[in-house]
C-alpha positions as a LaTeX table, in Angstrom:
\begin{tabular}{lrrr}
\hline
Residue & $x$ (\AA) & $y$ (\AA) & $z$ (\AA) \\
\hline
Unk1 & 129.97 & 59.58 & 120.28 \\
Unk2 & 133.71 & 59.90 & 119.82 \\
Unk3 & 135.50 & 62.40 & 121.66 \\
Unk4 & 136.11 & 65.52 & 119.78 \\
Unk5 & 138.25 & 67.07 & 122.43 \\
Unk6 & 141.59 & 65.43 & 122.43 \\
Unk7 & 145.50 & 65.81 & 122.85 \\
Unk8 & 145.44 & 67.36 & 126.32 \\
Unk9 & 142.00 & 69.81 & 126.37 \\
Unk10 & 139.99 & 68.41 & 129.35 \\
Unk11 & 136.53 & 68.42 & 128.41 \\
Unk12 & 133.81 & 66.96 & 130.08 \\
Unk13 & 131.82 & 63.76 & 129.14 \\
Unk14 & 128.06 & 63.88 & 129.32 \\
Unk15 & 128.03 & 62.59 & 132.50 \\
Unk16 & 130.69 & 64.45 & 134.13 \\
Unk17 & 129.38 & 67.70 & 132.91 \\
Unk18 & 126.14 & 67.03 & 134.61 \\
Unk19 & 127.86 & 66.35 & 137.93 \\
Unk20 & 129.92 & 69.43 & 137.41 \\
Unk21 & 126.37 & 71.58 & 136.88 \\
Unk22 & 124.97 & 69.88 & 140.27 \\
Unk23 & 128.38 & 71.11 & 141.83 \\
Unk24 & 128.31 & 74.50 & 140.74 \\
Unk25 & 124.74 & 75.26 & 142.08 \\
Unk26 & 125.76 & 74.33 & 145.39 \\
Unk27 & 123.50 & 75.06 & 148.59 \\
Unk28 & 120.86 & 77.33 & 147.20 \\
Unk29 & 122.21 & 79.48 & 150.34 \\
Unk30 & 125.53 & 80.16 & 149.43 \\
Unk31 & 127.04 & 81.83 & 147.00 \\
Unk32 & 127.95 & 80.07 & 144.05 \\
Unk33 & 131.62 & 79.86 & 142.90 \\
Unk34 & 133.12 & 77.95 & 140.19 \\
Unk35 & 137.00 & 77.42 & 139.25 \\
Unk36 & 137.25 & 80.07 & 141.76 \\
Unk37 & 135.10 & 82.52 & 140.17 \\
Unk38 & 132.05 & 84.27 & 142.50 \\
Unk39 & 129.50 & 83.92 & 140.03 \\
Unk40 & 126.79 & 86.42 & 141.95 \\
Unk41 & 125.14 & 88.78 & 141.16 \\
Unk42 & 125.30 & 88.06 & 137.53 \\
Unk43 & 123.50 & 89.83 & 134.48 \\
Unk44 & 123.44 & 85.63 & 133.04 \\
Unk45 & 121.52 & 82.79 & 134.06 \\
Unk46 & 124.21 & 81.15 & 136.57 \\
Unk47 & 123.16 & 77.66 & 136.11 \\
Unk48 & 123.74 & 78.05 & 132.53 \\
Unk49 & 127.39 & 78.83 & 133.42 \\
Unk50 & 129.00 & 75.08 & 132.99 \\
Unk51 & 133.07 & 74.05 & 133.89 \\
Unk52 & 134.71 & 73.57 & 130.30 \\
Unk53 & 136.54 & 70.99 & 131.97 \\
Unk54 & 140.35 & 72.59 & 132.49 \\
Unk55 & 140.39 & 75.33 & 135.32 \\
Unk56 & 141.29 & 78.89 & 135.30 \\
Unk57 & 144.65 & 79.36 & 133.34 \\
Unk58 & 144.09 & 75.38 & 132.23 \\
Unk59 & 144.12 & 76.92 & 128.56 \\
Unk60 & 146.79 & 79.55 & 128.70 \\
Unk61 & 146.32 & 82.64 & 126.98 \\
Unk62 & 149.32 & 83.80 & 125.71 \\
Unk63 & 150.66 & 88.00 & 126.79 \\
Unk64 & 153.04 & 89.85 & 124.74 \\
Unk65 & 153.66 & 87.38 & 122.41 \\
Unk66 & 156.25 & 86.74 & 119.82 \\
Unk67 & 155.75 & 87.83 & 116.40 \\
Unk68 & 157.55 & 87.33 & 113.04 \\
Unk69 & 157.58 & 88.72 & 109.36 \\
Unk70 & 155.81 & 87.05 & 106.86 \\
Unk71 & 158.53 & 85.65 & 104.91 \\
Unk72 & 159.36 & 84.00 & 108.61 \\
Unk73 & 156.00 & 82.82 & 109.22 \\
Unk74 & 156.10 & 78.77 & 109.10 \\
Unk75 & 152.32 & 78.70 & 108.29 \\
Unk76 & 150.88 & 76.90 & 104.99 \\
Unk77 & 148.57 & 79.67 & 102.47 \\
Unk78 & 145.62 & 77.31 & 103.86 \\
Unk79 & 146.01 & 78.03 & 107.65 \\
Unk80 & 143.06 & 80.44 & 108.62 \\
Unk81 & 143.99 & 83.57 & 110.61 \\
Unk82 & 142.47 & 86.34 & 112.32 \\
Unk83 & 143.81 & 89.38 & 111.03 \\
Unk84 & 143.56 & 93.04 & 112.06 \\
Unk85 & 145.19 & 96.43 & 110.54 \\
Unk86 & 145.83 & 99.13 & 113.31 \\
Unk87 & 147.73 & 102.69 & 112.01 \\
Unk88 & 149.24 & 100.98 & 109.07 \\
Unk89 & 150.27 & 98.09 & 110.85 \\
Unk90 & 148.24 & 94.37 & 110.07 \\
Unk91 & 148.91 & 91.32 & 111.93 \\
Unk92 & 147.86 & 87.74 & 111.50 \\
Unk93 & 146.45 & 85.43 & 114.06 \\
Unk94 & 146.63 & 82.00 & 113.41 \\
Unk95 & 144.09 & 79.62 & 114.05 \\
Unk96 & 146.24 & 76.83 & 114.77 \\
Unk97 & 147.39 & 78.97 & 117.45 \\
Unk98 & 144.49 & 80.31 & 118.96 \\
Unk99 & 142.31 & 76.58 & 119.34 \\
Unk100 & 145.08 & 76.13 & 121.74 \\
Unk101 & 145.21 & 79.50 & 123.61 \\
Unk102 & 141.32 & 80.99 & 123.16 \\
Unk103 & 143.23 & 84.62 & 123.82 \\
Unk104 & 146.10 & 86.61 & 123.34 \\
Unk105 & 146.87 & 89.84 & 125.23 \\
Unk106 & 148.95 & 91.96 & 122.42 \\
Unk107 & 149.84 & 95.46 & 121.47 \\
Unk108 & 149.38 & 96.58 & 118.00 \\
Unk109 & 150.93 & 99.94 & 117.31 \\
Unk110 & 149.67 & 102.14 & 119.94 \\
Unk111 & 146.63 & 99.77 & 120.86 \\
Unk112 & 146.24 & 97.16 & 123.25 \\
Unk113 & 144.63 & 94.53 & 122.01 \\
Unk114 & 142.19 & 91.19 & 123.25 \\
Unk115 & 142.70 & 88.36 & 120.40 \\
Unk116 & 139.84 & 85.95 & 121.48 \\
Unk117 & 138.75 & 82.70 & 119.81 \\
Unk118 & 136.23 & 80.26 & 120.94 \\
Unk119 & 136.58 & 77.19 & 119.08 \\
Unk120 & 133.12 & 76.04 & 120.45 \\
Unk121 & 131.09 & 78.80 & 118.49 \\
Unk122 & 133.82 & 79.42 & 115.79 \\
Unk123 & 133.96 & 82.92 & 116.80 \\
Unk124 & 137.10 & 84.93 & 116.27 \\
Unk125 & 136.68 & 88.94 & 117.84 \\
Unk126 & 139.24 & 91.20 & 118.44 \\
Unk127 & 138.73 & 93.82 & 121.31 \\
Unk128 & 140.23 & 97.10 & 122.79 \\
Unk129 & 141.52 & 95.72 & 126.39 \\
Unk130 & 141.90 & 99.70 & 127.82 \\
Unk131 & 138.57 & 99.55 & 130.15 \\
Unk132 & 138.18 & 103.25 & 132.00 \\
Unk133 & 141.53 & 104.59 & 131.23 \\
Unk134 & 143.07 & 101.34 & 132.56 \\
Unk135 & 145.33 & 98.63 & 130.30 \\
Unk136 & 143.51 & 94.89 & 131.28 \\
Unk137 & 144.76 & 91.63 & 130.83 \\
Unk138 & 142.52 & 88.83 & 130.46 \\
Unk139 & 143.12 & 84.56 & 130.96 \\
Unk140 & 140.82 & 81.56 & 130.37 \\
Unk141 & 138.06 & 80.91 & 133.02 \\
Unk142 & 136.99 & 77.57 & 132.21 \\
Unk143 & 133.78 & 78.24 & 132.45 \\
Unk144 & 131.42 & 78.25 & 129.42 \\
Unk145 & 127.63 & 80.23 & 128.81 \\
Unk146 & 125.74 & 79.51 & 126.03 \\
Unk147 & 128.99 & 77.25 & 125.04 \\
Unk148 & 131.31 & 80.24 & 124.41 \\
Unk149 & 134.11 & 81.24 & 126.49 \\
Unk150 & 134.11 & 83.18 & 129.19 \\
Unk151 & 136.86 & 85.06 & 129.77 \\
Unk152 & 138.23 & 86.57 & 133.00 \\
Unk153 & 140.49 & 89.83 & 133.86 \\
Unk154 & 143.03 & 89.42 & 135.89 \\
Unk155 & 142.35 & 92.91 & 137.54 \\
Unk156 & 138.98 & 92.15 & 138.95 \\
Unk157 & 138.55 & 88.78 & 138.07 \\
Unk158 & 135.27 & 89.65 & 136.80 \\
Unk159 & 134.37 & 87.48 & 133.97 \\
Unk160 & 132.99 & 88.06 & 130.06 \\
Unk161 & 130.84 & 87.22 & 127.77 \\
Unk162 & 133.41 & 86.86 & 124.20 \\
Unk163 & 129.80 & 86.92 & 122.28 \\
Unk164 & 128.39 & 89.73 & 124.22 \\
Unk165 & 131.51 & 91.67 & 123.97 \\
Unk166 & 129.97 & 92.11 & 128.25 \\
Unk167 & 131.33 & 91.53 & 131.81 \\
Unk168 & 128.26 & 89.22 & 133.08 \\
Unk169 & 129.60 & 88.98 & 136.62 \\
Unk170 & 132.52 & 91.09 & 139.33 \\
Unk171 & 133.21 & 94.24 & 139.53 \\
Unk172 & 132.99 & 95.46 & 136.23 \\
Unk173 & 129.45 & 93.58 & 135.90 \\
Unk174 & 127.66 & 95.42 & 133.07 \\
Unk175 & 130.78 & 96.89 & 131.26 \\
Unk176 & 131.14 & 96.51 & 127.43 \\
Unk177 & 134.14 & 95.78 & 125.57 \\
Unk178 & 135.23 & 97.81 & 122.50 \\
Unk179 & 135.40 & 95.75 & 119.19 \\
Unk180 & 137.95 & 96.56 & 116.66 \\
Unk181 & 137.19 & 95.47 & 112.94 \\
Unk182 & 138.94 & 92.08 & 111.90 \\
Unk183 & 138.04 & 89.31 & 109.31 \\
Unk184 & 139.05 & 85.68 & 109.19 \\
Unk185 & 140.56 & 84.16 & 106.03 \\
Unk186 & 143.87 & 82.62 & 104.89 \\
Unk187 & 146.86 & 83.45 & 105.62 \\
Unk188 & 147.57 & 83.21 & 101.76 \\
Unk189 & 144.74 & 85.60 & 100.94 \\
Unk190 & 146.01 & 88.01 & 104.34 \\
Unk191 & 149.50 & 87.74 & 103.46 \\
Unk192 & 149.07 & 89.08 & 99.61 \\
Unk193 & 146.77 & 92.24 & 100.72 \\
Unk194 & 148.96 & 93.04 & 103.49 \\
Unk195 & 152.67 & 91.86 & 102.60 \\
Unk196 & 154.20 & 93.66 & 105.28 \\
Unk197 & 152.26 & 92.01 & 108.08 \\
Unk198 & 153.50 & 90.58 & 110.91 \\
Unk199 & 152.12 & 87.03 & 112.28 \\
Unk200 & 152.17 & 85.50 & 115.55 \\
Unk201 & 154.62 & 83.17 & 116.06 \\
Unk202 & 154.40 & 79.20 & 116.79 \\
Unk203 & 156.84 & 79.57 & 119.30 \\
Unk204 & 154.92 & 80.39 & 122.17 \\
Unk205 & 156.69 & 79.34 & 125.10 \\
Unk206 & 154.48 & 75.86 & 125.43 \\
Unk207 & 153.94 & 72.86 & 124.39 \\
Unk208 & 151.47 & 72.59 & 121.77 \\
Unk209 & 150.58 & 70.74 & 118.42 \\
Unk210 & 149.72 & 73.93 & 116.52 \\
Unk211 & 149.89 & 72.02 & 113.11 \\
Unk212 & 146.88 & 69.41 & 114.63 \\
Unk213 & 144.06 & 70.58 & 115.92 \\
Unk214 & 142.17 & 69.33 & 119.01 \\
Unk215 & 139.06 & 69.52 & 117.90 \\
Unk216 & 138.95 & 67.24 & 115.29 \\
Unk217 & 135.92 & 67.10 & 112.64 \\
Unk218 & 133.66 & 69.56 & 115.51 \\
Unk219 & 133.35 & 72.55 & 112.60 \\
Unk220 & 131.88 & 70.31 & 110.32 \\
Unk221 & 129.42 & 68.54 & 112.15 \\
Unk222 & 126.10 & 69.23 & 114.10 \\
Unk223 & 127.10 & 68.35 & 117.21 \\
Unk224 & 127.69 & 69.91 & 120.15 \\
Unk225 & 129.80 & 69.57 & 122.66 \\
Unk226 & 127.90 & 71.94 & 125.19 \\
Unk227 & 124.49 & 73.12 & 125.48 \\
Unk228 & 122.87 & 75.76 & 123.74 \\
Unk229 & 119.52 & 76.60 & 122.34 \\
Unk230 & 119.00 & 75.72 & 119.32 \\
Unk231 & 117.51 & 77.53 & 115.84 \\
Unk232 & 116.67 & 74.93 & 113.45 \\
Unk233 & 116.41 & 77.58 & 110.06 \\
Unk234 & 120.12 & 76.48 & 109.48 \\
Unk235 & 122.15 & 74.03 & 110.50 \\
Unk236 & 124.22 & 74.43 & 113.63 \\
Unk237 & 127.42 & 75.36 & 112.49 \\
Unk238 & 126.39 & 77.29 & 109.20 \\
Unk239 & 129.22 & 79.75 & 109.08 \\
Unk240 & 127.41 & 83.39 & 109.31 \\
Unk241 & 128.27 & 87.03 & 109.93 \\
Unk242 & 126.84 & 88.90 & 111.82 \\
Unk243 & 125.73 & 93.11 & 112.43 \\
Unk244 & 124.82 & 94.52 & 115.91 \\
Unk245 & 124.67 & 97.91 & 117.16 \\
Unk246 & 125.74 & 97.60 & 120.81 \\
Unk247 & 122.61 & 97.81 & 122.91 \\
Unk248 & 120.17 & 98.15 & 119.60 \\
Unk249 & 119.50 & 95.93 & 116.19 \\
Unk250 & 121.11 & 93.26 & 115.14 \\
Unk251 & 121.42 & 91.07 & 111.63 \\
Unk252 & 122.81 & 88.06 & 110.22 \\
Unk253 & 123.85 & 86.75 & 107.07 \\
Unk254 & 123.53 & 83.11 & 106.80 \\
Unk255 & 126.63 & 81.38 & 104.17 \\
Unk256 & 123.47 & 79.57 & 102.43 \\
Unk257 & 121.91 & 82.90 & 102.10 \\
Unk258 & 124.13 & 84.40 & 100.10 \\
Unk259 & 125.65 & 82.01 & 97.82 \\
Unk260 & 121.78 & 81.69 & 96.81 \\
Unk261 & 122.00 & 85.68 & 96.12 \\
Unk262 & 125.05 & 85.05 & 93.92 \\
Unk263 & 127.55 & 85.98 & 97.11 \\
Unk264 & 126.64 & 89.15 & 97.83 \\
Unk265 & 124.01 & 91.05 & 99.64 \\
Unk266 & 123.35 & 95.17 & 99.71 \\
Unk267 & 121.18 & 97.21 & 102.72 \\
Unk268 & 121.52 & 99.57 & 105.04 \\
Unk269 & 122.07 & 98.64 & 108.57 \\
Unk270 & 123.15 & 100.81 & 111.75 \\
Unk271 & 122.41 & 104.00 & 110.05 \\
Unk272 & 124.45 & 103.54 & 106.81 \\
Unk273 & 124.81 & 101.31 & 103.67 \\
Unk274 & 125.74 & 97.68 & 103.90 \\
Unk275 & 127.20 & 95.30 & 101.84 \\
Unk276 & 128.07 & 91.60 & 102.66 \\
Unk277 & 130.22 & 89.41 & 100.53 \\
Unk278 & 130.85 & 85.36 & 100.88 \\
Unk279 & 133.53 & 83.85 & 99.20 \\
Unk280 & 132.08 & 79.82 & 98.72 \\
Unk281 & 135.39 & 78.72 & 97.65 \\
Unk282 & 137.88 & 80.16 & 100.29 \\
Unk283 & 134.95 & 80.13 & 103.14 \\
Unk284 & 135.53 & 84.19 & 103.27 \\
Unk285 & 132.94 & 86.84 & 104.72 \\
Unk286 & 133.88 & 90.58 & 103.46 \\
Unk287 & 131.85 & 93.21 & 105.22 \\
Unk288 & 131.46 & 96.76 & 104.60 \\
Unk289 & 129.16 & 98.80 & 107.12 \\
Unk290 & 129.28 & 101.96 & 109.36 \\
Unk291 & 132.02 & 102.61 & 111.70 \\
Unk292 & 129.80 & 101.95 & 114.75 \\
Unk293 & 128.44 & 98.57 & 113.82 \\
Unk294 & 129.82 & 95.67 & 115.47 \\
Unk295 & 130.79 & 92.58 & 112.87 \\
Unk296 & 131.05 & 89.27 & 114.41 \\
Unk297 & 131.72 & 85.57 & 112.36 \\
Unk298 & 130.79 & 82.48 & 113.43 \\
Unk299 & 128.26 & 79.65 & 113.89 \\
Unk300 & 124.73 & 79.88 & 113.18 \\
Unk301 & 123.59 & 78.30 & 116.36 \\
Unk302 & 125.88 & 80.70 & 118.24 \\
Unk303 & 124.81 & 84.16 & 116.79 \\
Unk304 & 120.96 & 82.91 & 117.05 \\
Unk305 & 121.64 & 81.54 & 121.16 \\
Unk306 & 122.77 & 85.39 & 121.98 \\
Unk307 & 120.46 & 87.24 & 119.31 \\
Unk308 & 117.00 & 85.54 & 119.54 \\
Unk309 & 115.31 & 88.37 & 117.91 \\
Unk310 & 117.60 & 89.06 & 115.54 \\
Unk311 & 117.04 & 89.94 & 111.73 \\
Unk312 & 117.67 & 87.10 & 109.09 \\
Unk313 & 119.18 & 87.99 & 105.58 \\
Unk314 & 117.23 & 86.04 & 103.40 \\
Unk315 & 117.83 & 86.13 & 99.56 \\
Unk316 & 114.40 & 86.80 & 97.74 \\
Unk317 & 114.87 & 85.13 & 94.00 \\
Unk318 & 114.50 & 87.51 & 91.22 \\
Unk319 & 114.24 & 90.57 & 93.29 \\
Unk320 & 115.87 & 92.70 & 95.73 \\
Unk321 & 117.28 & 91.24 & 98.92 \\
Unk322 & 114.26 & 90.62 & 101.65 \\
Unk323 & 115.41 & 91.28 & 105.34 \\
Unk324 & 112.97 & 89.81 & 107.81 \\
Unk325 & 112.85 & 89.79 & 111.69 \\
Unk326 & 113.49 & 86.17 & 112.62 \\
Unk327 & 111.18 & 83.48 & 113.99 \\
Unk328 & 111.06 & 82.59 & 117.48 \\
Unk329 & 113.96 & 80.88 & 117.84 \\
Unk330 & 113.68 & 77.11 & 119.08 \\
Unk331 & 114.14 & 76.19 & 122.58 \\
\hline
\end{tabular}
């Protein structure tokens, strides 16, 4: 298998990354560490925590960085982005950017902000980084669960779950991050519903090939570069959004799904109406639901690793859309 990390992102070969599991379980009595991490207690598995391959800080996430108007912006209508709207204000994350960084600690209006990106599970969140009155900045651990990042702050060095929006070991074990709304699309599509946006800029203060990616063709195939378990309904990387209450229900909308229900979808979900939109043509998820539910895009095999039980949207032909709790997943 060709390598599918390249241009400077130290990632492990098969072998290595089993050597690097042995290494992190260590003498069964000490306490395990990794990258420099204390790893117990932990509300996670911790042999399921693996080295990504670069240490702590090895991927730099990027703090207060520079951003530019639009009609500055040196990004092609194509590029996909992260975007957000705070108070009137939108802003554009690019892609290109992020698969370099994973996170970016920003301000947007009067909010701080936690741009996160794993490029492993294709999952783009945006979080509130103010954690008990207290303004948090976060770096790159290394250090992988489930195959999505784990990210670290720099306060208490405890680290987080980016799926389960959760500190999973430290300090601040058991804590919950605060999701703000955000979509991922093109920056053509972003750019002509918000034209006063601001974007992040390419000039970051490092060396990077933001027009190349490192991952090469890793979105588009079935393979995976880390373990996780596996739900064989869809395809691994089936682009799919998903809906969780924090701590309650959850539900996913599978791409296939809903281009067989014409593109759209209608329910209620987290106490209010719900409707679901996919865009086959520009690869775009448009969500509507109730302040309090959580919306997260990304893989199939990601959403189903952390949500085992969760509900499947499944188009019913010739009738009204059929929501179903899901199989047990495979293991």
């Amino acid at each position: 298998m060709r390598a599918l990390v390249v241009r400077g992102l130290l990632h492990l070969t098969a072998a290595s990354l089993v050597a690097g599991s042995l290494a992190l379980a260590g003498p069964a009595s000490s306490q395990r560490t990794a990258n420099g991490f204390v790893l117990e207690p932990a509300s996670i598995p911790v042999a399921k925590i693996l080295r990504g391959g670069p240490p702590r800080n090895g991927i730099p996430a990027l703090d207060d960085p520079r951003v530019v108007a639009a009609r500055d912006a040196p990004w092609t209508d194509a590029e996909r982005v992260i975007g957000v709207v705070r108070s009137g204000q939108a802003r554009a994350y690019p892609l290109g950017v992020l698969v370099w960084h994973e996170l970016v600690n920003d301000t947007l209006g009067d909010l701080p902000l936690l741009v996160s990106y794993c490029p492993l599970c294709g999952t783009g969140m945006v979080f509130e980084r103010t954690i008990d009155g207290a303004v948090r900045r976060f770096g790159v651990s290394g250090l992988l669960y489930q195959s999505d990042l784990l990210m670290f702050d720099r306060a208490t060095e405890s680290l987080w779950s980016q799926v389960e929006a959760a500190a999973v070991t430290g300090p601040l074990l058991g804590e919950r991050l605060t999701l703000v709304r955000s979509r991922i699309e093109s920056w053509g599509r972003w750019r002509e519903r918000h034209p006063q946006t601001t974007v992040l800029s390419s000039r970051t203060g490092h060396a990077r090939d933001y027009a190349n990616p490192p991952y090469a063709d890793y979105a588009t195939s079935d393979r995976l570069i880390f373990p996780a378990p596996l739900d064989p309904r869809y395809s691994p990387k089936m682009p799919v959004v998903g809906l969780r209450v924090p701590g309650g229900a959850s539900r996913v909308y599978p791409a296939a799904e809903l281009e067989r229900s014409g593109g759209t979808a209608l329910g209620h979900f987290g106490g209010g109406p719900v409707r679901v939109r996919w865009d086959a043509v520009t690869a775009t998820f448009d969500v509507d639901a109730p302040a309090g539910v959580e919306v997260i895009e990304g893989f199939w095999f990601a959403w189903a690793a952390f949500h085992p039980e969760t509900e499947v949207y499944v188009y019913a032909p010739g009738g009204s859309p059929m929501e179903r709790p899901s199989l047990p997943s495979a293991r």
